[in-house]
N, C-alpha and C positions, 0 to 999 in steps of 0.2 A: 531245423524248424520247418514246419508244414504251412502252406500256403494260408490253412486259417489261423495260423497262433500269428503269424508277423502280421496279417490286416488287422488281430485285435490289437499286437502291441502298437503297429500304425496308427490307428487310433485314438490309443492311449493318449501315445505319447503327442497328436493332433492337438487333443484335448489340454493335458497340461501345457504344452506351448500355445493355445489358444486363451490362458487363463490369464498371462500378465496383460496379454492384449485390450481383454475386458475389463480387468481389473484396471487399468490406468485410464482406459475412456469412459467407461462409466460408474466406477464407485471413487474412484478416489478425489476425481475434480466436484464432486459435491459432498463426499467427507469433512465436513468445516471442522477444525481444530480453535477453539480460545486458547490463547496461549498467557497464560499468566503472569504479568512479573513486575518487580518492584522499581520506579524509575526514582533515584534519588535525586531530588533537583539543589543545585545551590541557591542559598537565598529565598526557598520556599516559603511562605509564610504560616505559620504555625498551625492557622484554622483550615491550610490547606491539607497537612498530615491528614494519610489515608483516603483522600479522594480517591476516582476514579476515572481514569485519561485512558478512553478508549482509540485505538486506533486500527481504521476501515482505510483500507488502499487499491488500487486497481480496478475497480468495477466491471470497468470494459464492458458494458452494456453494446449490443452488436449481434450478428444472427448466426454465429460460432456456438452459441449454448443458451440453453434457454433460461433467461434472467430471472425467472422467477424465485428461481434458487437464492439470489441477492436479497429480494423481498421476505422470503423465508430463513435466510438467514440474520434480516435486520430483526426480525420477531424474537429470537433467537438472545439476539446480542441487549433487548431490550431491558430482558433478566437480571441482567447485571444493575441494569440504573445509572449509568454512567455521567459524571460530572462534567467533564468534558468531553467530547470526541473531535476526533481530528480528523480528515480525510485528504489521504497525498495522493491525491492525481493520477488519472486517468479513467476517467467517467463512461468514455465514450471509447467505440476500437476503431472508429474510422471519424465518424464527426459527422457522417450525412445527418441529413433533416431525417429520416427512420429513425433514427440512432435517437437524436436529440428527443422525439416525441415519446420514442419506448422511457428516455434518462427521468423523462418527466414523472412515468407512471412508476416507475420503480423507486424513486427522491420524493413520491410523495409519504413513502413509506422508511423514509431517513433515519436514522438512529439522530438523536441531537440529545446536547449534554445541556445538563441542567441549569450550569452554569456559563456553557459557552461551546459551540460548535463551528471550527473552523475548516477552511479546506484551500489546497492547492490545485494547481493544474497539471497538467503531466506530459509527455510529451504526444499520445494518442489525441489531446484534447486539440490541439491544432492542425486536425482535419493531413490533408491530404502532404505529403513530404515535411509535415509539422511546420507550416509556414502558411496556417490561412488563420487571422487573426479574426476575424469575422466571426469563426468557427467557436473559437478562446470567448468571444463574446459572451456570444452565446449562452454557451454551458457555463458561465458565470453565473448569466440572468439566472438561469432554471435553478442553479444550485442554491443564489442567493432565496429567489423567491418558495424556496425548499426549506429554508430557515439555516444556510450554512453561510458563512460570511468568508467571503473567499479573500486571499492574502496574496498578493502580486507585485513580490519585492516591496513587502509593507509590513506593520508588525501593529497588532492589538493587543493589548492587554484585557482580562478578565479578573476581577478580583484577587488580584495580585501575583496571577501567572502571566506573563510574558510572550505571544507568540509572533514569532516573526513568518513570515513565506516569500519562498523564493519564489520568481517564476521557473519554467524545466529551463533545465541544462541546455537542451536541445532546441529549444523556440527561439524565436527571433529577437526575446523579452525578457533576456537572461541578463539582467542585470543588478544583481542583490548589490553593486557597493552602495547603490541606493540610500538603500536600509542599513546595510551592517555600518557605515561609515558614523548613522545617529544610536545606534542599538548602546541601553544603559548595562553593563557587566554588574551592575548591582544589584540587580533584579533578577527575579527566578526567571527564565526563559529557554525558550525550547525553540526549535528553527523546525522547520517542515521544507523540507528539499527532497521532490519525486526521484533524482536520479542520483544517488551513491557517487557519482562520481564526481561530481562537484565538488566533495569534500575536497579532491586534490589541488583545487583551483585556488589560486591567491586571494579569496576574497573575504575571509572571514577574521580578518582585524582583531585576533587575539582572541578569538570566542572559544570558552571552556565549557562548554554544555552539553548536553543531547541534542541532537540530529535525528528526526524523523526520516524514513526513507520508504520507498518500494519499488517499483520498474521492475526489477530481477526478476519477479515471480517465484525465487528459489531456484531457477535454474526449472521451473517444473517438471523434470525427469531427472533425479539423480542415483548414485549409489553412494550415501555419504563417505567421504575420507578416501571413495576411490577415484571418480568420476562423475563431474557437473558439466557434461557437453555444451549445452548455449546459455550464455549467459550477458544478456545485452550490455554488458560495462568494460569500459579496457582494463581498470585494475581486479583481476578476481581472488579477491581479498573479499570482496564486494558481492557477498552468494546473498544471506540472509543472516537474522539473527542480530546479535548484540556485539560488533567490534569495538575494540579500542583503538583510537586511532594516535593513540600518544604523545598527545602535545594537551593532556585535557579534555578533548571533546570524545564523546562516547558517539555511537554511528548504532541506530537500530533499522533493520532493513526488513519491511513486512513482507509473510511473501505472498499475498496479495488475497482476494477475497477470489474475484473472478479470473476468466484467463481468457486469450487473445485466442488461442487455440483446445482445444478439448480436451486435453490430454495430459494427464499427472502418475508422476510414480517416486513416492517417495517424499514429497514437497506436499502435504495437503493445505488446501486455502488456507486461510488466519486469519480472525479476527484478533491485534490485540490489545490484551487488558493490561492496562498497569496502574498500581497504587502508589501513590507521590507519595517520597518522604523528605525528611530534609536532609543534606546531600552530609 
């Protein structure tokens, strides 16, 4: 091989290994994917059949990616017309007062369900070592006055769905026996819990339902079925998607809208959609 064929194949080959690099930092963390799918609830009510329970996670508004992408994707997600929506936690990537004012301009432009919009806290939402409750305040206010009715180990109903909310695993304010100890089993309900791994925890008094979840991000770099290198939960059972976790309760884990860090390969955002049947 002559000195100019190995600089073109040098090249070349520069180029295809310059392409996953591109491709995961800037097409694939704004590739939003809807993900569609059917959440059978027990105890649904009848005129509930075929709604629409959208579910928005992670935000992470912060100066890692430019959030307008969340605003264009709420536009997006509007299409749908969604009955409810839900949002599990993590609004914010750090909690500063920047954060908080960007969270405002981006929540004014909220997906909210027709029937009822609720949301969680996550554990980015309490600011620095996830232990400034000040922080948690805060991005309540904004969310609430955004028209989302935030849930803190507490449970509201909406025309005859059920939603309970945890506070994160990881806050100071993780105390769902709260709630679960009055929560009615005879009623359609749904839990909203930011961190997956919760579910392992003794605290859910016999509950058969759906679990909301997100934190994970998907792992946002994976090679499915080979390798999901980080994945912020101890049990990784706990990537994304729809587990069962065999005791009755189903576990759905978004992998997130927005992300902490810039960078995806294989995990694209998600907003998701699901249509309530009866279980």
């Amino acid at each position: 091989m002559d000195r100019k064929t190995f600089l073109k194949r040098l090249a070349q080959l520069s180029i295809i290994g310059a392409f996953p690099m591109l491709y995961s930092w800037q097409i694939e963390p704004f590739w939003l994917e809807f993900v569609e799918k059917k959440l059978p609830v027990k105890n649904l009510p009848g005129d509930l059949e075929g709604k629409i329970l959208m579910q928005i996670s992670d935000l992470h508004v912060g100066d890692r990616f430019d959030w307008n992408f969340l605003i264009g994707s709420f536009q997006k997600a509007e299409k749908y017309n969604p009955d409810f929506v839900v949002y599990t936690g993590d609004f914010v990537n750090h909690g500063n007062a920047i954060e908080r004012e960007d969270l405002k301009k981006v929540l004014h432009h909220a997906v909210l369900g027709k029937l009822g919009t609720f949301g969680i806290l996550g554990n980015h939402d309490y600011g620095a070592a996830w232990s400034e409750p000040d922080v948690a305040e805060n991005i309540c206010e904004i969310a609430e006055e955004s028209g989302i009715k935030m849930l803190r180990n507490d449970q509201k109903e909406s025309y005859g769905l059920n939603f309970i909310g945890f506070e994160d695993l990881w806050s100071p304010n993780f105390f769902p026996e709260k709630v679960m100890e009055n929560y009615d089993p005879s009623k359609a309900n749904i839990i909203l819990c930011h961190n997956p791994d919760a579910c392992d925890r003794d605290v859910w008094n016999g509950y058969q339902d759906w679990i909301l979840s997100g934190h994970t991000h998907g792992g946002q770099c994976r090679i499915p079925g080979v390798v999901t290198p980080l994945v912020p939960v101890k049990n990784r059972n706990y990537i994304s998607g729809e587990v069962d976790l065999q005791d009755g309760r189903m576990l759905y884990i978004n992998r997130a809208l927005g992300h902490s860090i810039q960078v995806r390969f294989m995990v694209r955002p998600e907003i998701t959609v699901f249509t309530l049947t009866q279980a």
